[in-house]
N, C-alpha and C positions, 0 to 999 in steps of 0.2 A: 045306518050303522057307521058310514064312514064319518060324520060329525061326531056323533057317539063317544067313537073312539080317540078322536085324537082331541076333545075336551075333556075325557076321562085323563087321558098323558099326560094334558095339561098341569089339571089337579095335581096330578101323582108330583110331575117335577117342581111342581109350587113346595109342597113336601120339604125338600130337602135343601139345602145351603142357603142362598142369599133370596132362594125361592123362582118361578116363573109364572109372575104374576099374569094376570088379564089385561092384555090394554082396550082403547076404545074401540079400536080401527079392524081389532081382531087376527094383527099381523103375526103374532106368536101361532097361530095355528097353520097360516102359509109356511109358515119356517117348518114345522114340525110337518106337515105333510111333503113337503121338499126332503125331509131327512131320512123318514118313517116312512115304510108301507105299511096299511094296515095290520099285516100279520106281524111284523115287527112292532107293534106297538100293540100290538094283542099280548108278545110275549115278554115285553120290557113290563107290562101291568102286574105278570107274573112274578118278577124279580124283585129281588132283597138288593140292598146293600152292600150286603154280607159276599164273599166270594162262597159258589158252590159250581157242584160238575152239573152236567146237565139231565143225567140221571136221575140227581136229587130237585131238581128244581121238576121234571117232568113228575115227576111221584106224586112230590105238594100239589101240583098243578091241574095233573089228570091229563098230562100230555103223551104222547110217542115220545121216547128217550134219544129215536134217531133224526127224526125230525127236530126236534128240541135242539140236539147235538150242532147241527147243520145249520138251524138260524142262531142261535149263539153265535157261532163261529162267524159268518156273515154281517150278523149284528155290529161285532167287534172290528172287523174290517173296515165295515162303514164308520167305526169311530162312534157308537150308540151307546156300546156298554164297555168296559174294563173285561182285558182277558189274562189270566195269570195260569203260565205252566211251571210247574216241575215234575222233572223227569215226564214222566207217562201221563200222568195225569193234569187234566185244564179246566179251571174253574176258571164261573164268569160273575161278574157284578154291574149292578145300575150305579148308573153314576147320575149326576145331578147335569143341571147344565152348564153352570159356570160353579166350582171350576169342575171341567168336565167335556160333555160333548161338543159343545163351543169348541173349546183346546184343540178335540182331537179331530176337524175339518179342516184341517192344514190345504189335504188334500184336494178336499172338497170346495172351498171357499171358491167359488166363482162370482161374478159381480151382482145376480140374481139374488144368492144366497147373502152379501154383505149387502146389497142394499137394505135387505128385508131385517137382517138383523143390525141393520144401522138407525132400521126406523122401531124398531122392536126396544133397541136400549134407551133409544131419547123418549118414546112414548112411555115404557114402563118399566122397564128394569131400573136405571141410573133410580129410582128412587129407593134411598137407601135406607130411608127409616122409616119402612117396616122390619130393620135388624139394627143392633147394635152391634154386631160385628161380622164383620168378612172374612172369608174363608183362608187370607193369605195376609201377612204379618209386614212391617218394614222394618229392616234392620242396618246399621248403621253404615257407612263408607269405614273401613278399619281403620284409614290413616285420619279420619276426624277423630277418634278417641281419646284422650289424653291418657300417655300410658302410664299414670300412675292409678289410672281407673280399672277395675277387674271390669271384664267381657265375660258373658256366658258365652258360651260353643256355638248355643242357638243361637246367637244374636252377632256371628261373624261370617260371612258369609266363604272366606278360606278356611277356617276351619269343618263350614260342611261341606264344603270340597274335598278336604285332605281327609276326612271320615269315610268317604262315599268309595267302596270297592267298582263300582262302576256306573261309567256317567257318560249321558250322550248330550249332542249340542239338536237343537229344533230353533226353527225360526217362530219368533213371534208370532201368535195366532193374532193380536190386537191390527199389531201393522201391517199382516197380509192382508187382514179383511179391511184394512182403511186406504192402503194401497188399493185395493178392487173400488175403491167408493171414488179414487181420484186425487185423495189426499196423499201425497207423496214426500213420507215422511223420510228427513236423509238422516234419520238413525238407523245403526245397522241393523238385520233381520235376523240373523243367526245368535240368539242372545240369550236362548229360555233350556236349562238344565233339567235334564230329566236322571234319575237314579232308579238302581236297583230294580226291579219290577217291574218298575213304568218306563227305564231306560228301554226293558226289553220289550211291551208293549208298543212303543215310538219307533223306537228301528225296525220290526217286525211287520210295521204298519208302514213299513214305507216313508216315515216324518221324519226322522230324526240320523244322526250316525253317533256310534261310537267314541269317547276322546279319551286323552289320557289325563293325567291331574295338570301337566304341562301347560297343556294347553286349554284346559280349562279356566285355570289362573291367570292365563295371557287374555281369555274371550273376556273373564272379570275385570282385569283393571280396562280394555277398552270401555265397558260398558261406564264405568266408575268417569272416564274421560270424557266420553259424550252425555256426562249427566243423567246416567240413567238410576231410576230407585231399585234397588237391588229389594224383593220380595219374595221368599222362601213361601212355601204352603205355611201354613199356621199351625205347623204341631212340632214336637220336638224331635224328630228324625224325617224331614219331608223324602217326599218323594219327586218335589220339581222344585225352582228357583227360578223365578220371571228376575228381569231386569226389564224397567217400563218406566216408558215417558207420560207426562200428562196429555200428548198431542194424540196420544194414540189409546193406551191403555183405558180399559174398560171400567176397573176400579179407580185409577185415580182421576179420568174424567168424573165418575160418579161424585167421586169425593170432591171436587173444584163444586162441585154444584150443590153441594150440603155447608148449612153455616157450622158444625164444628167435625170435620173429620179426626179430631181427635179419639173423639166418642166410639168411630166405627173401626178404629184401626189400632191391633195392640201393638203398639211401640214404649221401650222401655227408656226412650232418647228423647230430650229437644234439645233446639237450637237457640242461646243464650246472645248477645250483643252488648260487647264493651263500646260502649256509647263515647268514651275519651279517646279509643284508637279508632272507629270508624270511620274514613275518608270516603265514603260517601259516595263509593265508583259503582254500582250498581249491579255488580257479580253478583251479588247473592240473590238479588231479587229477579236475573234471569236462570240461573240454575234452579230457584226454588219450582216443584213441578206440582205444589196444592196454595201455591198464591200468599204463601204464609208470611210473607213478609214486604212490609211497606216504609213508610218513612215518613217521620214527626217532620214539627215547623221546620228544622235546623238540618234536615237533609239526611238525618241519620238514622242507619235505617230500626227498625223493629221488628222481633219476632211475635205472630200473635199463636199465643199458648193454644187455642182452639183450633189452632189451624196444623200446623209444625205435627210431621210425621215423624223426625226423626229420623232422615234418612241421611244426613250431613256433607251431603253436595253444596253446600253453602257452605263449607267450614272447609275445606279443602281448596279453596280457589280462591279466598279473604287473602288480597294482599298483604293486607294490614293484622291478618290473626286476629282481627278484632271478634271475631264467631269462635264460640268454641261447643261443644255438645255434650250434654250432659246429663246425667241419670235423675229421670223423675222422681218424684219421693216416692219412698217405702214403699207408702199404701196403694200406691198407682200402679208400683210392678210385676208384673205378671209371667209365668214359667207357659208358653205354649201348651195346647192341651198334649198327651203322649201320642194320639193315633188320632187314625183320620174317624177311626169309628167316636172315638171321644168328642173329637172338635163336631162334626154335625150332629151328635147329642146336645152338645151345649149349644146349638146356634137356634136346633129346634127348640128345647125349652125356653129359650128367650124369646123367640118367633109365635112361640105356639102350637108349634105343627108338632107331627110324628112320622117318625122313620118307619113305623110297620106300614106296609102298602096298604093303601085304599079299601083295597079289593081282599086283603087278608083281615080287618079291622072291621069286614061289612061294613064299609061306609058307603 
C-alpha cells in the first residue's frame, strides 16, 4: 500500500500548476514520503482545491468528521494543505506543490529535505515545457517606467502594497533550502509578502510576521537594491509577492535553462537599448537575473526579446540611461487571470490535466 499511495500523490499533484512530474531516480517520492504519512496522503487524495470544512469533505469521502477535523488541522500545520478561518468556522484546501507546499516548509527545510528537492528540481521539475506558463508573473522595478507610460495596479508592485489591508514579511523558501545545500547566497532572506488569508495562514504557522505598509515599502526598495525580480502570484489580487534572484529562485533558475522564457512568463515589459548612449560598463548584464542580455562586435550591449522578463533591474542602474522598458505590443498584453481558481484552470488546459481529483474522476 505504501508505494501505492504515495505514486497515486504523485499523480494527483502532477494535476495541478507547473505539475510534479516523474523523474528517473524516483526522488519525488522520497520527498513526499519525508512530508506525507500515509494517512495524510490518503486524505490529501480526498481533497479539492476548492476550500471546504471538514465535515463537508468527510461526507464526499465516507470519512469520521472528527477524525477528518484533526488531520486537516495537522495536515496544515505541517504545511500540506491551505487552512482558512473565519470567525468559527475553518476550511481546508489542497494546494499544488509549487506554488504551495514547497513555500510552506520554511520550517521544515532541513539539509535532507533540500538535498532531495535539489535533486528533484534539476532532475525534473526545472523542465518547463511541459507548460507554457508559471504560476507567478514579473512585474516591473516602478522607477524603470517612464512616467509618461500608464502602469496597471497589477503590474506595480507598491501599489499591491498600498491595496493590501494586511501583510506579513516570510523569508524566502528558495534561499533557505539553497542555504541548507551550502549555497550561501548573500541576498537577504526576509523578502517574500504574504496577504490577506495567506498572511494569516504564514504567521499562524509560525513562518512569517506581521508588517505595516512602512515597512513593507522599506523591505521593497531593499529588494529592488540588491537586484532582486519582484514576482507577485499571477492573478490580479495575489495573495504572496516573491522578490527572487537567479542564484537561488526555483522559477527563474528554471527559466535560465529554457531557450525563450519569454514564452513561460507573462510580463507586459521589455528592456529596450540605445545603442548611441551605451558606454558599454557592463551593469546591466550583471543585474540581468535570465541572462537576457549580451553584447554585439562594438561592445554594446543587447537585449534578446526571447529572453527579457521585464523586470527593469537593468534600467535602473544604466549609468548612461541608455535602457529604457517598455510596453510590449497590443497583442502580447495580457490582464492576470482574477483568482487563483482561474489561473490553475487555465495552466491545466494548456497542460492537459484536470483539477477534479483522480480518485473523484475514477481515474
Amino acid at each position: 500500500m505504501t508505494q501505492d499511495i504515495y505514486h497515486q500523490l504523485r499523480e494527483q499533484l502532477d494535476q495541478y500548476s507547473i505539475g510534479f512530474p516523474a523523474s528517473k531516480s524516483g526522488v519525488e517520492i522520497q520527498i513526499l514520503k519525508k512530508l506525507f504519512t500515509e494517512e495524510a496522503a490518503a486524505m490529501y487524495l480526498d481533497m479539492t482545491l476548492f476550500l471546504e470544512t471538514p465535515a463537508d469533505i468527510a461526507a464526499r469521502a465516507g470519512r469520521d468528521p472528527e477524525t477528518t477535523a484533526a488531520l486537516c488541522e495537522q495536515m496544515a500545520g505541517n504545511g500540506l494543505i491551505f487552512r482558512y478561518r473565519k470567525k468559527e468556522t475553518v476550511r481546508y484546501a489542497a494546494v499544488p506543490f509549487v506554488v504551495g507546499s514547497y513555500e510552506f516548509q520554511l520550517k521544515n527545510m532541513d539539509e535532507e529535505l533540500a538535498a532531495l528537492c535539489e535533486q528533484y528540481m534539476t532532475e525534473a521539475l526545472f523542465d518547463l515545457d511541459r507548460s507554457v506558463q508559471v504560476p507567478i508573473r514579473t512585474i516591473p522595478v516602478n522607477k524603470s517606467i517612464d512616467g509618461s507610460t500608464t502602469v496597471a495596479s497589477h503590474d506595480d508592485a507598491r501599489a499591491i502594497l498600498k491595496s493590501k489591508e494586511k501583510i506579513a514579511i516570510a523569508e524566502c523558501i528558495c534561499r533557505v533550502q539553497q542555504h541548507k545545500t551550502g549555497n550561501m547566497c548573500e541576498k537577504p532572506l526576509e523578502v517574500c509578502f504574504v496577504f490577506g488569508s495567506h498572511a494569516d495562514y504564514y504567521v499562524e504557522n509560525g513562518l512569517a510576521r506581521f508588517i505595516g505598509l512602512e515597512e513593507a515599502l522599506s523591505i521593497q526598495d531593499k529588494c529592488e537594491a540588491y537586484g532582486l525580480v519582484n514576482q507577485p502570484f499571477n492573478v490580479i489580487n495575489p495573495g504572496g509577492m516573491c522578490n527572487c534572484c537567479g542564484d537561488c529562485c526555483g522559477v527563474l533558475r528554471a527559466l535560465n535553462r529554457h531557450p525563450r522564457p519569454v514564452d513561460l512568463v507573462l510580463t507586459n515589459y521589455q528592456a529596450a537599448v540605445d545603442g548611441d548612449e551605451c558606454t558599454a560598463c557592463g551593469l546591466c548584464e550583471e543585474r540581468c537575473q535570465v541572462n537576457a542580455i549580451t553584447y554585439d562586435d562594438d561592445g554594446i550591449a543587447m537585449v534578446d526579446e526571447n529572453r527579457c522578463i521585464g523586470c527593469g533591474l537593468c534600467v535602473t542602474t544604466c549609468p548612461a540611461e541608455a535602457i529604457r522598458l517598455q510596453p510590449v505590443p497590443e497583442d502580447r498584453r495580457r490582464t492576470p487571470p482574477k483568482n487563483e481558481q482561474a489561473l490553475f484552470t487555465e495552466i491545466a488546459h494548456i497542460r492537459g490535466t484536470n483539477l477534479v481529483p483522480l480518485k473523484m474522476a475514477g481515474a
